[in-house]
C-alpha positions as CSV (number, residue, x, y, z in Angstrom):
1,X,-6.0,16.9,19.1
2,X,-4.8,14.2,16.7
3,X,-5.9,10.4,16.7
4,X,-3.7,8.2,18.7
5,X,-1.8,6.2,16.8
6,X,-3.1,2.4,18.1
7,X,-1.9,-0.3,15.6
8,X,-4.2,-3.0,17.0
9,X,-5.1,-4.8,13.6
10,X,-2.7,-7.4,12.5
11,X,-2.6,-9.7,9.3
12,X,-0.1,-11.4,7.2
13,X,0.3,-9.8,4.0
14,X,2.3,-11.6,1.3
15,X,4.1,-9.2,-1.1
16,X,6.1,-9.1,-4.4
17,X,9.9,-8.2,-3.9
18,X,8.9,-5.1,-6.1
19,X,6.2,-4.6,-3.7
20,X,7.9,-4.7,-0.3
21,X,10.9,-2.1,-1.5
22,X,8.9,0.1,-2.5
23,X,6.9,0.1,0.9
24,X,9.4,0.3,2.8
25,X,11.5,3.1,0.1
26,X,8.5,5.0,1.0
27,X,8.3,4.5,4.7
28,X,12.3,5.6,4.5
29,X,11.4,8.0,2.5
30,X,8.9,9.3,5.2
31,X,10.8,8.9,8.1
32,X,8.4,5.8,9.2
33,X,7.8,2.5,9.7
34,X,6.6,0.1,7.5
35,X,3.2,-0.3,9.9
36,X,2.7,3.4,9.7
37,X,3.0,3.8,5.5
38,X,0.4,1.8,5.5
39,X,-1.7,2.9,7.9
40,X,-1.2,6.3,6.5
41,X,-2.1,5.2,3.0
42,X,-5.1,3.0,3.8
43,X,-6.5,6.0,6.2
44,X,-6.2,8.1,3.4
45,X,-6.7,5.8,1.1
46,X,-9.3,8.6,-1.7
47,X,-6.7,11.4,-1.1
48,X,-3.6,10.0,-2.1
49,X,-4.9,8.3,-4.8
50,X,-6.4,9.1,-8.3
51,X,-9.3,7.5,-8.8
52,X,-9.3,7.2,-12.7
53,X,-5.3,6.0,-12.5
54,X,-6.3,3.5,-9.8
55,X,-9.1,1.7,-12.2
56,X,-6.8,1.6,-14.8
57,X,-4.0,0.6,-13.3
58,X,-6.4,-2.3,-11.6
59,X,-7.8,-3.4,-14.6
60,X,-3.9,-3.9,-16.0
61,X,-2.9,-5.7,-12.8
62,X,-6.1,-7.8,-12.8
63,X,-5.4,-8.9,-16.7
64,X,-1.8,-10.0,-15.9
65,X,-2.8,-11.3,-12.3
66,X,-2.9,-15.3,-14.2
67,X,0.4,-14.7,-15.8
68,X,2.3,-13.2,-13.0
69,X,0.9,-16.1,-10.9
70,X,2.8,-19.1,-13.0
């Protein structure tokens, strides 16, 4: 029997405009809320993810994190 679904964690996340289409293109995408893509994707956070890509691609966000901050 699957987990019930009990969103009982809230916090207030501040996104980029790139950031908040895409999540919610994907919830769309899905057929699900906004709450649940990411739910989904932080429960299965080491599945959908590669972990190589995901150091990469931090260490490039990380080196333009100053810039993109001005």
């Amino acid at each position: 029997m699957p987990k019930r679904l009990k969103l009982t964690r809230r916090f207030p996340v501040a996104l980029t405009n790139d950031a908040y289409r895409r999540l919610n293109r994907f919830a769309d995408e899905a057929g699900i809320t906004p709450d649940e893509a990411l739910t989904f994707l932080f429960e299965h956070f080491n599945s959908v993810t590669h972990a190589e890509n995901l150091i990469a691609r931090l260490r490039l966000f990380k080196a333009e994190l100053d810039d993109r901050k001005a």
